[in-house]
N, C-alpha and C positions, 0 to 999 in steps of 0.2 A: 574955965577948964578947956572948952572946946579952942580957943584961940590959941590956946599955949599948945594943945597938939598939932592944931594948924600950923604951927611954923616952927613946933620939933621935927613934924614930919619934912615940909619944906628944906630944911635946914639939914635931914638925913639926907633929902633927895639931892640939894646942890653939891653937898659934900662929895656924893659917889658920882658924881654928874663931873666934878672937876677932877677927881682921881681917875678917871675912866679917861678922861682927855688929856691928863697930865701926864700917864701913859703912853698913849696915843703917840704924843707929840716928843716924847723922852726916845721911846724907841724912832721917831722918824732923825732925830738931830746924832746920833748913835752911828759909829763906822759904817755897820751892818745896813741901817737904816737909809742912809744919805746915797749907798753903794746901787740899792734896791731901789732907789728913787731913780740915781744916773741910768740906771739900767731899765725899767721901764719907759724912761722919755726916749732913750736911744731906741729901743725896740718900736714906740710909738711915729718916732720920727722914719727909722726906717719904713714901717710900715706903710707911713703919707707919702714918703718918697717913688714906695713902687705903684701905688695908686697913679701918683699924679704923671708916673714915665707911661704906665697903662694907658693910660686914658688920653694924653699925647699920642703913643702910638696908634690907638685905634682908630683916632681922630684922624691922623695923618695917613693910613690906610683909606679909611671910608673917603677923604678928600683924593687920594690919589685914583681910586675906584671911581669916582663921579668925573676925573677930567680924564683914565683911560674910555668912560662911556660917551664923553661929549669928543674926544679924538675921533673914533670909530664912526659917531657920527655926523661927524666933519662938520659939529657946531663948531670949533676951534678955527679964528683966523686971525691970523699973525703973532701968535702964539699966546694968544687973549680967549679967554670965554666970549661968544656972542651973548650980550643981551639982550 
C-alpha cells in the first residue's frame, strides 16, 4: 500500500510539474510570447551598450586627465610619457 501511494503521489507531482512547464513554454513560443522575449534582449542589449560607451568614456576621461597632469608637469617629451 505504502508503495502504490509513493508513486501515485509522484506521478501527481510530475504530472503538475510538466503542465506547469508545458505552460511555461506554450506561452513563451506564442506571438505575445516571442514579442516579449525580442523585447527584453533588445532592452538588455541596449542596456550593456550604454554601460560599455560609459565606462569607455570615463576611462578615456581619467586617461586624458592623467596625460593633461603629466603635460603640466613637463613629464611629457616628444610627445611620449617619460618612464
Amino acid at each position: 500500500m505504502g508503495k502504490r501511494l509513493f508513486w501515485l503521489a509522484l506521478g501527481a507531482g510530475l504530472a503538475v510539474f510538466v503542465v506547469v512547464k508545458g505552460r511555461e513554454y506554450y506561452q513563451k513560443l506564442t506571438p505575445e510570447g516571442v514579442r516579449n522575449t525580442v523585447e527584453e534582449t533588445g532592452v538588455r542589449a541596449v542596456n550593456w551598450v550604454k554601460d560599455f560607451v560609459d565606462t569607455v568614456q570615463s576611462a578615456a576621461a581619467e586617461r586624458e586627465a592623467e596625460l593633461l597632469e603629466a603635460l603640466d608637469e613637463g613629464q611629457l617629451r616628444d610627445g611620449h610619457a617619460a618612464l
